[in-house]
TITI-395908 format. One record per residue (C-alpha): residue number from 1; residue in one letter; y, z, x. Coordinates in Angstrom, 2 decimals. Example, Ala and Ser with C-alpha at 12.3 -4.5 7.8 and 13.67 -1.06 7.14 Angstrom:
2
[1; "A"; [-4.50; 7.80; 12.30]]
[2; "S"; [-1.06; 7.14; 13.67]]
***
This chain:
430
[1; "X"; [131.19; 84.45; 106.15]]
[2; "X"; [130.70; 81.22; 107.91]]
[3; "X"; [134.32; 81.40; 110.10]]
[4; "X"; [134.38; 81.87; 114.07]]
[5; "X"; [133.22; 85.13; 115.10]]
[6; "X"; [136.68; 86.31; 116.04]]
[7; "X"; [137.87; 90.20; 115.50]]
[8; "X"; [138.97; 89.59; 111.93]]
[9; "X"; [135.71; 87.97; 111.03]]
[10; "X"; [134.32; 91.52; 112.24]]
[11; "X"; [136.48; 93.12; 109.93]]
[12; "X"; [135.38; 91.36; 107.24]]
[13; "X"; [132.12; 91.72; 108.06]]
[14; "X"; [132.37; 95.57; 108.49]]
[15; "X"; [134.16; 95.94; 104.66]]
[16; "X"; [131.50; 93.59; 103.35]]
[17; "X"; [128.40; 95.82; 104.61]]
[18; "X"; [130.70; 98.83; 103.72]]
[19; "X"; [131.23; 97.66; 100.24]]
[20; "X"; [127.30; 96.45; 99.34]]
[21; "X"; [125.18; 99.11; 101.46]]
[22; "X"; [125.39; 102.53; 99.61]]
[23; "X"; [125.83; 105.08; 102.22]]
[24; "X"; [123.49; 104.26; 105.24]]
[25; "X"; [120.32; 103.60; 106.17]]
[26; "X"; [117.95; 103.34; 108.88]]
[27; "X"; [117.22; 99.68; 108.47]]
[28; "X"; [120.80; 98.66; 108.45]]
[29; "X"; [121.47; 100.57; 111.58]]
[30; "X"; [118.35; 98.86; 113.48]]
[31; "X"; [119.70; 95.86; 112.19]]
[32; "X"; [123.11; 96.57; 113.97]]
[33; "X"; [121.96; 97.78; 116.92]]
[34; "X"; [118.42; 96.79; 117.84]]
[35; "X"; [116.60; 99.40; 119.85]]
[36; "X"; [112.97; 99.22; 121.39]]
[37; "X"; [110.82; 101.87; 120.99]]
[38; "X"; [111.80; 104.66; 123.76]]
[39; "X"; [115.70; 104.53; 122.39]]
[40; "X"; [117.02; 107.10; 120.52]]
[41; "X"; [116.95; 106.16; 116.76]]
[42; "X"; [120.14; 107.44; 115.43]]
[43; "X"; [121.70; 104.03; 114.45]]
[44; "X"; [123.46; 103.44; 117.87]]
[45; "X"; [121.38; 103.96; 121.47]]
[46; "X"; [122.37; 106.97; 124.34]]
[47; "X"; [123.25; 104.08; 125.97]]
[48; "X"; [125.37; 101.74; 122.89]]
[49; "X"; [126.96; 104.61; 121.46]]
[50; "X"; [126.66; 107.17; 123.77]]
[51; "X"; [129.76; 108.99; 125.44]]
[52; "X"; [130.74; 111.34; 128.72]]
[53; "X"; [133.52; 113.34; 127.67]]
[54; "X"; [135.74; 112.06; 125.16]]
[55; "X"; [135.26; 108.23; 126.75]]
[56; "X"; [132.48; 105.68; 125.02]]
[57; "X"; [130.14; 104.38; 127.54]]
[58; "X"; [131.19; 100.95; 128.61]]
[59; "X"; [132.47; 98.07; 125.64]]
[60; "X"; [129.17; 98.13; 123.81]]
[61; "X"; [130.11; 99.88; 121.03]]
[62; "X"; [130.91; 96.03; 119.93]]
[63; "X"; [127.53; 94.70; 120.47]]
[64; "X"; [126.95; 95.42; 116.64]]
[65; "X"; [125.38; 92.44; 115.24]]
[66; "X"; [127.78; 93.22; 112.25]]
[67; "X"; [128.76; 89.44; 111.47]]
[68; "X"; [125.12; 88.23; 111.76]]
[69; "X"; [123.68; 91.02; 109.62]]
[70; "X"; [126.36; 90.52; 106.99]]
[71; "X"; [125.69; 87.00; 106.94]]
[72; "X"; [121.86; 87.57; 106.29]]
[73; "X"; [122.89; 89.33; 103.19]]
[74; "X"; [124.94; 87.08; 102.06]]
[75; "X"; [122.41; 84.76; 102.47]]
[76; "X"; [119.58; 86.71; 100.72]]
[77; "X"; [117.59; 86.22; 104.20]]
[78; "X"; [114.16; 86.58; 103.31]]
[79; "X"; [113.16; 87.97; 106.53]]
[80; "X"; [115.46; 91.04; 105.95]]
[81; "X"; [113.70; 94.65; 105.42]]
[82; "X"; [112.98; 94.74; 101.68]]
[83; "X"; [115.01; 97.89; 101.08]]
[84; "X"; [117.68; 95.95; 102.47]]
[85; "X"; [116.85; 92.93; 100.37]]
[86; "X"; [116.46; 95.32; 97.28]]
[87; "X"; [119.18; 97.79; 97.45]]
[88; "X"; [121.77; 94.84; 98.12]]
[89; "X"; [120.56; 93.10; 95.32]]
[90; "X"; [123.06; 93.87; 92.51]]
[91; "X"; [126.51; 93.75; 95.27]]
[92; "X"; [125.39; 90.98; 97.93]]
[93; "X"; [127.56; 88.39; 96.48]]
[94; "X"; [130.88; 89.95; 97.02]]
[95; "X"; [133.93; 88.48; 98.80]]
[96; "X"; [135.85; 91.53; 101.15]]
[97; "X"; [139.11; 89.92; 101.45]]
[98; "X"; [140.21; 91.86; 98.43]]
[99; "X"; [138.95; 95.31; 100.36]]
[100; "X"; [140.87; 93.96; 103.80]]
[101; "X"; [143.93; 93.38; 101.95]]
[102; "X"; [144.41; 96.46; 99.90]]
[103; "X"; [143.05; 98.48; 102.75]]
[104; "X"; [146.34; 96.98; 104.67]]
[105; "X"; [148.97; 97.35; 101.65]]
[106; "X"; [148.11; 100.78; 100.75]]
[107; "X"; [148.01; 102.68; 104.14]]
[108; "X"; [144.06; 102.63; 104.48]]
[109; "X"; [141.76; 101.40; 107.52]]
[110; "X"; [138.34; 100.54; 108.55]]
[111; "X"; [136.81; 102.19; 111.52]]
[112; "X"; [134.06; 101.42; 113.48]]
[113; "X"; [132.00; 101.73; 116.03]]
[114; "X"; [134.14; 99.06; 117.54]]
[115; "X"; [137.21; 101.16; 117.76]]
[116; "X"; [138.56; 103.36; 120.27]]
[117; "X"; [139.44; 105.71; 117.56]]
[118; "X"; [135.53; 106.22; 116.66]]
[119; "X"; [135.03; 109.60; 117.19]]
[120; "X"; [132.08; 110.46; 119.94]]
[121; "X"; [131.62; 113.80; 118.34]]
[122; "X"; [130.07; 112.07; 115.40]]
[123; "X"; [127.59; 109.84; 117.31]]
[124; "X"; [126.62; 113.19; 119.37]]
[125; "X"; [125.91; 115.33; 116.23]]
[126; "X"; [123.34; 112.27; 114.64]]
[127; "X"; [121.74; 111.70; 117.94]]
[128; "X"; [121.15; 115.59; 118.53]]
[129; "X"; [119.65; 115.81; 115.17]]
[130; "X"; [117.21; 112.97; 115.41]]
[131; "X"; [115.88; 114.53; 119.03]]
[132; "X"; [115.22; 117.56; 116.85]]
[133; "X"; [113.56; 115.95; 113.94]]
[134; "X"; [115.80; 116.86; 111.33]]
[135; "X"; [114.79; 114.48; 108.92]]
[136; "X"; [112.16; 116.02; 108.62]]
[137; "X"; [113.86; 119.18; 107.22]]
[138; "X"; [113.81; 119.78; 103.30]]
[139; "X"; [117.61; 120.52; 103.60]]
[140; "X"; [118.43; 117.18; 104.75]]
[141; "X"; [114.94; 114.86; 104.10]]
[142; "X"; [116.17; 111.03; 103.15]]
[143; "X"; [119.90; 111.14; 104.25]]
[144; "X"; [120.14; 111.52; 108.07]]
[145; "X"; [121.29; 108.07; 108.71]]
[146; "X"; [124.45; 108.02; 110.86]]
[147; "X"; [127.54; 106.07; 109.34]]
[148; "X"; [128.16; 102.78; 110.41]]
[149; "X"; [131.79; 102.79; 109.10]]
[150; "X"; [134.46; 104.93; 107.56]]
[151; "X"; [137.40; 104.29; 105.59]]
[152; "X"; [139.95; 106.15; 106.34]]
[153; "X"; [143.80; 107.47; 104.52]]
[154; "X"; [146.22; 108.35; 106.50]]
[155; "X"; [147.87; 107.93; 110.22]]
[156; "X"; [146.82; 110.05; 112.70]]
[157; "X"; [143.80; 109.41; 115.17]]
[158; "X"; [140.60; 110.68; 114.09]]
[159; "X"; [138.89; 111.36; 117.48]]
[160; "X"; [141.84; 112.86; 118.58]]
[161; "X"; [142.07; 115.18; 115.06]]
[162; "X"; [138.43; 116.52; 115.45]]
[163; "X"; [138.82; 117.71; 119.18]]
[164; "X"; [139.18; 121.35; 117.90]]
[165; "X"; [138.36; 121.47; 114.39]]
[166; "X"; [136.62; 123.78; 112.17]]
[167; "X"; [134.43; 123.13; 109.00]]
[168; "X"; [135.15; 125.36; 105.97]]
[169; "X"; [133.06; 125.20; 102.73]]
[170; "X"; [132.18; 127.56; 99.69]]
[171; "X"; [131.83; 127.27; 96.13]]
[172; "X"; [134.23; 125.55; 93.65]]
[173; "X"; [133.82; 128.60; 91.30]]
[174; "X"; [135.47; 131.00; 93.89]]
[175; "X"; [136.65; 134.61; 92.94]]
[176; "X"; [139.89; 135.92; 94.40]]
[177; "X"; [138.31; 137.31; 97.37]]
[178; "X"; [136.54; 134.23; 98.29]]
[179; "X"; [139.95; 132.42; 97.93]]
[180; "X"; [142.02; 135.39; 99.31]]
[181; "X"; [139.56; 135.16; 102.72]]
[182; "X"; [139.27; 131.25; 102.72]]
[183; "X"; [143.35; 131.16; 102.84]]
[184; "X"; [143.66; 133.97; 105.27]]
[185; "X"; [140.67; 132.62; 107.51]]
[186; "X"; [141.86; 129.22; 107.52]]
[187; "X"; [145.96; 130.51; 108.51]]
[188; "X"; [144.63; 132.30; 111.51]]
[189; "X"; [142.56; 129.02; 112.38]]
[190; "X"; [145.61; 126.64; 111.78]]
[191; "X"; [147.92; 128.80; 113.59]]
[192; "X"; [145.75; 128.90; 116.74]]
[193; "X"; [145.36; 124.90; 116.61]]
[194; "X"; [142.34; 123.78; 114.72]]
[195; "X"; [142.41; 121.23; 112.37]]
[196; "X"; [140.01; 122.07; 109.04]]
[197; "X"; [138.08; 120.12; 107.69]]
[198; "X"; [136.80; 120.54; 103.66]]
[199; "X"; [136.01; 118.35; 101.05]]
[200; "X"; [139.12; 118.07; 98.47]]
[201; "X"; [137.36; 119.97; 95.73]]
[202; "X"; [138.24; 123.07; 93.72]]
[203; "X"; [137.84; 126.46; 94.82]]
[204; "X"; [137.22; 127.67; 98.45]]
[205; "X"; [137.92; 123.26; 99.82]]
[206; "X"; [141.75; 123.84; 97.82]]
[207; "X"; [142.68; 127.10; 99.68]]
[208; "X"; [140.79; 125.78; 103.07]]
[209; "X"; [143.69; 122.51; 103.05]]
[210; "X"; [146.65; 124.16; 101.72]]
[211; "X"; [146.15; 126.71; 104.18]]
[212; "X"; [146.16; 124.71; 106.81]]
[213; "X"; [149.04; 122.71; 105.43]]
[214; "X"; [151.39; 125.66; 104.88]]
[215; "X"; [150.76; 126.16; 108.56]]
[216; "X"; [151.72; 123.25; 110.25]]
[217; "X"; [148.12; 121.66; 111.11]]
[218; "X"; [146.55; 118.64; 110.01]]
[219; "X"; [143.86; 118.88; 107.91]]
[220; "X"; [140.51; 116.44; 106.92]]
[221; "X"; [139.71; 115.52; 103.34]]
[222; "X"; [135.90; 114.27; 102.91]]
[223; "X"; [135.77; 112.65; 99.31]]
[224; "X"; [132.74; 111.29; 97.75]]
[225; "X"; [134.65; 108.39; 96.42]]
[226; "X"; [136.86; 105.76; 97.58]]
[227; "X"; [139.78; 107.11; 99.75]]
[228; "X"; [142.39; 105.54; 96.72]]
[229; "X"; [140.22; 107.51; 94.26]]
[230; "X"; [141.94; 111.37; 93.38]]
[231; "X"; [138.93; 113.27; 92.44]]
[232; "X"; [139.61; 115.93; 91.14]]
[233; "X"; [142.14; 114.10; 89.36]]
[234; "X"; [144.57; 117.37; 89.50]]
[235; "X"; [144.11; 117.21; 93.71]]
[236; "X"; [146.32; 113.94; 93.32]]
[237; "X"; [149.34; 115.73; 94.84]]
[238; "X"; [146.71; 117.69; 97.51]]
[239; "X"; [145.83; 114.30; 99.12]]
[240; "X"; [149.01; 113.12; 99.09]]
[241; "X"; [150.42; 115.64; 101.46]]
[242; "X"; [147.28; 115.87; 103.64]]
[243; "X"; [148.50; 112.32; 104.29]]
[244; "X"; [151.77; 112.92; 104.65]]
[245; "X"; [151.71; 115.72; 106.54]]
[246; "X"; [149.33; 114.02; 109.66]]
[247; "X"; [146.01; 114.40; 107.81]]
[248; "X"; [143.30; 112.25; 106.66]]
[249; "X"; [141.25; 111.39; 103.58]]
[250; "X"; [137.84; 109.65; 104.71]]
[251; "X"; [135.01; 108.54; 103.06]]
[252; "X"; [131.93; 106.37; 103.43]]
[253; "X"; [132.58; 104.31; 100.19]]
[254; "X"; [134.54; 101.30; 99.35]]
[255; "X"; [138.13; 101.20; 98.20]]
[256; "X"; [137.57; 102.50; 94.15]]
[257; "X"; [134.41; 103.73; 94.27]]
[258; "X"; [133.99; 106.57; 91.80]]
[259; "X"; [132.60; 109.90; 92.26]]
[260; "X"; [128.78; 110.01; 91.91]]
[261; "X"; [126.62; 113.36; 92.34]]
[262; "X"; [124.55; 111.80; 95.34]]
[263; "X"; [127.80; 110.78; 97.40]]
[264; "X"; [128.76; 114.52; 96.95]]
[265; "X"; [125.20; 115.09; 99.19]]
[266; "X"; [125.32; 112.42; 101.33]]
[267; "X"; [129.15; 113.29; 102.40]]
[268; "X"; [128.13; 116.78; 103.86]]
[269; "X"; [126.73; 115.51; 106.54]]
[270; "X"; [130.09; 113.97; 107.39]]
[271; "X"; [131.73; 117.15; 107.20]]
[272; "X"; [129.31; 119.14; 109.43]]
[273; "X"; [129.20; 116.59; 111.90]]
[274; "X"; [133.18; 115.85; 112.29]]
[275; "X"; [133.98; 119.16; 113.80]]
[276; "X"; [132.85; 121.76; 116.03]]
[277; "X"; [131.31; 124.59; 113.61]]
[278; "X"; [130.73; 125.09; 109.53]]
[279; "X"; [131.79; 128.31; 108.22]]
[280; "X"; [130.76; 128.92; 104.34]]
[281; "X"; [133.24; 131.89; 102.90]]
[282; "X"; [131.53; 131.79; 99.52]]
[283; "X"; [128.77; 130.20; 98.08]]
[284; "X"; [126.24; 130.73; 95.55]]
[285; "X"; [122.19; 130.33; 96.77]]
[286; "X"; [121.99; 126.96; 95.15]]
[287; "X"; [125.15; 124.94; 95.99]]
[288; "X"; [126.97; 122.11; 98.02]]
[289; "X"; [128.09; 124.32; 100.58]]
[290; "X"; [124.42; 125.40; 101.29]]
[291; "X"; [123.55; 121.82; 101.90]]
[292; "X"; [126.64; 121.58; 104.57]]
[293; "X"; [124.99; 123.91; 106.39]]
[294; "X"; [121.39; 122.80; 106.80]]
[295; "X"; [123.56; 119.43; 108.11]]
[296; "X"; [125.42; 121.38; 110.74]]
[297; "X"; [121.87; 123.64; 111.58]]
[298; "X"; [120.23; 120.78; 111.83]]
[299; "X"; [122.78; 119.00; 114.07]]
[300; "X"; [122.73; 122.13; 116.29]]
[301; "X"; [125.98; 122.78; 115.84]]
[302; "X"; [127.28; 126.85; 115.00]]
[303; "X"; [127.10; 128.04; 111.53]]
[304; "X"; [128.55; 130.73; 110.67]]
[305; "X"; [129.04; 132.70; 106.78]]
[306; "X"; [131.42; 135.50; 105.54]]
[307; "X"; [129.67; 138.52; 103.62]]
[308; "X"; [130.73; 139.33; 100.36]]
[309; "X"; [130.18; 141.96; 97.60]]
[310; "X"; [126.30; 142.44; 96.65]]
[311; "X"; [126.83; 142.00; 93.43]]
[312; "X"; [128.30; 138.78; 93.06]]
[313; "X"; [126.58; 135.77; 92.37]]
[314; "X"; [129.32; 133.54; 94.69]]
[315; "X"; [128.52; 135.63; 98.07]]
[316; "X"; [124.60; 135.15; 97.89]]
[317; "X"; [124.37; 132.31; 99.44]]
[318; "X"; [126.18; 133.47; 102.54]]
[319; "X"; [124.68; 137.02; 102.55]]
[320; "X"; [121.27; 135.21; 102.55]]
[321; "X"; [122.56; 133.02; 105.67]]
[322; "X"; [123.18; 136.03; 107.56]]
[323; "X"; [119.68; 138.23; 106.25]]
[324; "X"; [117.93; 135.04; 107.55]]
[325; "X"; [120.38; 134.83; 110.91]]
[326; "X"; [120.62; 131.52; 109.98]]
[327; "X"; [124.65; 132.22; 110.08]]
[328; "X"; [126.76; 134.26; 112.31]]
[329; "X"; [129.14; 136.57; 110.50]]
[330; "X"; [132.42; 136.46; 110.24]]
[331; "X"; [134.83; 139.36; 109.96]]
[332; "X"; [138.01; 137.99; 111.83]]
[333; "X"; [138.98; 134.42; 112.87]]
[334; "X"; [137.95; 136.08; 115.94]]
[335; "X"; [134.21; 135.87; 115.29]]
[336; "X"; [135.10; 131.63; 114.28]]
[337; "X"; [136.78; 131.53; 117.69]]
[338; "X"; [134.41; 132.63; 119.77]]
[339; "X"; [131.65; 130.45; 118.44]]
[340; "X"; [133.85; 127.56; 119.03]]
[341; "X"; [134.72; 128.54; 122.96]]
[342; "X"; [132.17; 129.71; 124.60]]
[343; "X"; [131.82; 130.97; 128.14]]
[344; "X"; [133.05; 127.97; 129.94]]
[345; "X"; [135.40; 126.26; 127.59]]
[346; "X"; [138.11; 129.13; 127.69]]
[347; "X"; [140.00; 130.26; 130.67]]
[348; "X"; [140.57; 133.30; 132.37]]
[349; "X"; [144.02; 134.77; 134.63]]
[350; "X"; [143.29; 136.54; 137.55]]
[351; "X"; [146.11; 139.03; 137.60]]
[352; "X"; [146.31; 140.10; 141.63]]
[353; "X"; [147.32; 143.48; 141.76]]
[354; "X"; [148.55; 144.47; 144.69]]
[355; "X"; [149.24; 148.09; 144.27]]
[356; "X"; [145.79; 149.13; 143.19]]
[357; "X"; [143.84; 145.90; 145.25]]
[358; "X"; [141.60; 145.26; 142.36]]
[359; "X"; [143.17; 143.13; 139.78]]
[360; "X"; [142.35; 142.55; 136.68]]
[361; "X"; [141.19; 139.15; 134.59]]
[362; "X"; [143.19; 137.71; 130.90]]
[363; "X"; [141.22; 135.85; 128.80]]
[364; "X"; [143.40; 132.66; 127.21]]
[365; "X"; [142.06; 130.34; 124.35]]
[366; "X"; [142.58; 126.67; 125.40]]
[367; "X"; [145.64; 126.61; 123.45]]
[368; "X"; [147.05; 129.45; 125.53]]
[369; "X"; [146.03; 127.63; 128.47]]
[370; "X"; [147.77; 124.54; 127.37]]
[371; "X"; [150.92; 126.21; 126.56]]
[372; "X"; [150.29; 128.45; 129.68]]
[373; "X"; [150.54; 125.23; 132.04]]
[374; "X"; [153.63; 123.83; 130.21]]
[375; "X"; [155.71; 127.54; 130.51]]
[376; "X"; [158.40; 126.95; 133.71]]
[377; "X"; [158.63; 129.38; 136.44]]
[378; "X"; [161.86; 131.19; 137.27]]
[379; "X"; [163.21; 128.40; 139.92]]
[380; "X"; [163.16; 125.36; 137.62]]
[381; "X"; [164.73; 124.52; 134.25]]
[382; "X"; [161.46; 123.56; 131.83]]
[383; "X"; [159.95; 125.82; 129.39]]
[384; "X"; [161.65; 125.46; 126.26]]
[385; "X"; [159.45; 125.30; 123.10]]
[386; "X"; [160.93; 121.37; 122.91]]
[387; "X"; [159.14; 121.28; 126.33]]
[388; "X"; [155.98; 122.70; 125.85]]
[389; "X"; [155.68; 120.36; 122.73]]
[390; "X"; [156.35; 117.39; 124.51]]
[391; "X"; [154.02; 118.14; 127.09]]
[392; "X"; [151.13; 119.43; 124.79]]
[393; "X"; [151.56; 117.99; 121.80]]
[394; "X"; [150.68; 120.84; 119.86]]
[395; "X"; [152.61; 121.89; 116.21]]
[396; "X"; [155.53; 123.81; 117.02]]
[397; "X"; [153.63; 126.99; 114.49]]
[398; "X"; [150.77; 126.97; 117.09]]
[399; "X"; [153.11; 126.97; 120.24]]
[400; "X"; [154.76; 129.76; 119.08]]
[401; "X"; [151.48; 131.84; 117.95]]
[402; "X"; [150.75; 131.22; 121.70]]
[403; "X"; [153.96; 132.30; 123.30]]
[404; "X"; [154.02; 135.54; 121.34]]
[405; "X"; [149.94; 136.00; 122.30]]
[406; "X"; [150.91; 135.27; 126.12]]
[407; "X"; [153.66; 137.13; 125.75]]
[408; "X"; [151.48; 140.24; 124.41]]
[409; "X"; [148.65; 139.94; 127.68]]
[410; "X"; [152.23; 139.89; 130.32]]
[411; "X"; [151.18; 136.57; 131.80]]
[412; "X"; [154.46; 134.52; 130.48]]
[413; "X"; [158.10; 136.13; 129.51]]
[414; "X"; [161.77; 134.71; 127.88]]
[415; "X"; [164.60; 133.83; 129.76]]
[416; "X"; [167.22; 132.51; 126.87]]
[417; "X"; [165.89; 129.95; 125.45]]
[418; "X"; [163.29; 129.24; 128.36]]
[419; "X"; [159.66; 130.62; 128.60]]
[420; "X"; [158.48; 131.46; 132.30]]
[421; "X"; [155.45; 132.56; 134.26]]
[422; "X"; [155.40; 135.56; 135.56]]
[423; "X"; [154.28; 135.72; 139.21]]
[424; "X"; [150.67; 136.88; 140.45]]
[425; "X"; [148.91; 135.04; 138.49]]
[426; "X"; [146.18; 133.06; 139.09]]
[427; "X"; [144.52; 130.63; 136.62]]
[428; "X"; [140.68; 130.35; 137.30]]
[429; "X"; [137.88; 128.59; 135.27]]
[430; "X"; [135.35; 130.93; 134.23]]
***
């Protein structure tokens, strides 16, 4: 730990605290980013961690002290908290070559705060729950720490993944409907462009992925082990095509960590805050995807829970959600949507006709906006689905779902191969 403090020394530094600190705490995060008193306290400052837009504020996402605080480990620095001091005590003497290395032969990756691919929707949902006191919460009391570093499976960008993503959780123990609805909910979802994110387990997690697989849209993986570590051991093949297919596994712990009952707890938080709203299909009272949701509640995000039979012991948990209006319901995708885009996120076309002088307005999701702006127009030669691709980067599945949809509301129509607007129309903010 002693070389030059160059950018692979900060790599090694990141896998060493990610290999001996168990999760996160608040003492390792005021270690990495000192904050006086009138800072926000969510491991990272407004001002160190904070973002407008999509963009990180300034460079000093790399003022992390990571090098020095890994090296006061190491060291057995007296002067450390003692909860750092005490929960390091059995893993301080580790070497994190090993972790760099097989991270770099087997397709996996650190990220951190000092990477662009850091996703500013995660630092936003930790700092909104520590301005609302969350930790104070029952649901959530003792594991509100934001992570200092993921490891991550797979190829595509993670900040770019989460821009429009949806959270689905429920019980492993699912009936048919539960997994009948989870599939069906989660096809409508992937075919209008969100990416879903689940946690790899059995039950309502399974039909949540391969939903969004068999439709052409990537899909997030939240283990409770290491990202090399199949658990279940049957969801080997699962996580093998959510890689392959432009997904990702992630996880807090070190390469080979095995599943523990804790990480299960202490990974819902990472699932509620990496997209933009949790929606439980089916879950018992007592259960994992109960605890997902006091995350996402208390990170002010929208939750949101499909009813279920009376009688069944898997849809109580949801049907209590809703009694309490601590969950929206959810009968169509629709209801998801709409929770997601508000007033002000979606778009509207101002249809001028001439005729009757009034007009009339068409509501487009921002998908059918983006495919709306990359249509030609009768005088020009661009508009083919190859086009639109290029020029949105959206799956092909979702393009067409939004060509047929724009089709439907006459604001776009075919010429051979080509997709056109149709003139008098006029695309407004709302």
């Amino acid at each position: 730990m002693d070389a030059a403090d160059s950018g692979r020394t900060r790599v090694l530094a990141w896998a060493y605290l990610r290999r001996v600190v168990e999760g996160s705490t608040p003492e390792i995060l005021d270690l990495l980013w000192p904050h006086s008193d009138d800072e926000v306290s969510a491991g990272w400052s407004a001002r160190e961690g904070g973002c407008v837009g999509s963009q990180p504020m300034g460079k000093d996402r790399a003022s992390a002290r990571v090098v020095e605080v890994a090296r006061r480990i190491y060291r057995r620095d007296t002067s450390l908290p003692d909860r750092v001091l005490m929960t390091t005590e059995r893993r301080w003497n580790y070497d994190p070559t090993s972790d760099v290395e097989q991270a770099e032969q087997r397709g996996m990756r650190l990220l951190t705060p000092d990477s662009d691919e850091w996703p500013c929707e995660l630092t936003q949902a930790f700092l909104r729950m520590a301005d609302a006191g969350a930790d104070n919460e029952a649901g959530v009391r003792g594991q509100a720490s934001a992570p200092f570093a993921l490891w991550v499976r797979g190829e595509v960008n993670l900040a770019t993944v989460i821009q429009h993503s949806v959270t689905v959780v429920g019980t492993r123990a699912a009936t048919r409907y539960g997994r009948n609805t989870a599939y069906q909910l989660c096809s409508e979802l992937a075919g209008r462009g969100y990416t879903i994110v689940s946690g790899g387990a059995y039950g309502i997690d399974k039909q949540a992925h391969c939903a969004a697989l068999d439709n052409g849209a990537p899909t997030i993986a939240l283990l409770a082990s290491g990202v090399d570590v199949a658990y279940p051991k049957k969801h080997r093949e699962l996580f093998d095509r959510i890689v392959d297919s432009g997904g990702l596994l992630i996880s807090e712990y070190a390469p080979g960590t095995p599943p523990a009952r804790h990480r299960f707890l202490t990974r819902n938080r990472l699932a509620a805050a990496l997209s933009q709203a949790t929606v439980m299909v089916e879950a018992p009272i007592r259960s994992g995807a109960m605890n997902t949701m006091n995350w996402a509640e208390a990170m002010v995000k929208p939750t949101l829970a499909v009813p279920g039979p009376i009688d069944s012991a898997a849809s109580q948990g949801c049907l209590l959600r809703i009694q309490e209006e601590r969950a929206a319901l959810v009968r169509t995708v629709a209801d998801v949507v709409n929770a997601i885009e508000p007033v002000g996120r979606s778009m509207t076309l101002w249809d001028e006709d001439t005729a009757g002088g009034q007009g009339h307005a068409v509501s487009l999701s921002w998908q059918e906006t983006a495919v709306y702006d990359a249509v030609g127009v009768v005088t020009d030669t661009t508009g083919t689905v190859e086009d639109i691709q290029q020029a949105t980067g959206l799956a092909p599945q979702v393009i067409v779902v939004a060509l047929r949809l724009l089709r439907e509301k006459g604001v776009i129509d075919r010429q051979g191969q080509r997709w056109v607007k149709v003139l008098g129309k006029d695309l407004r903010q709302l």
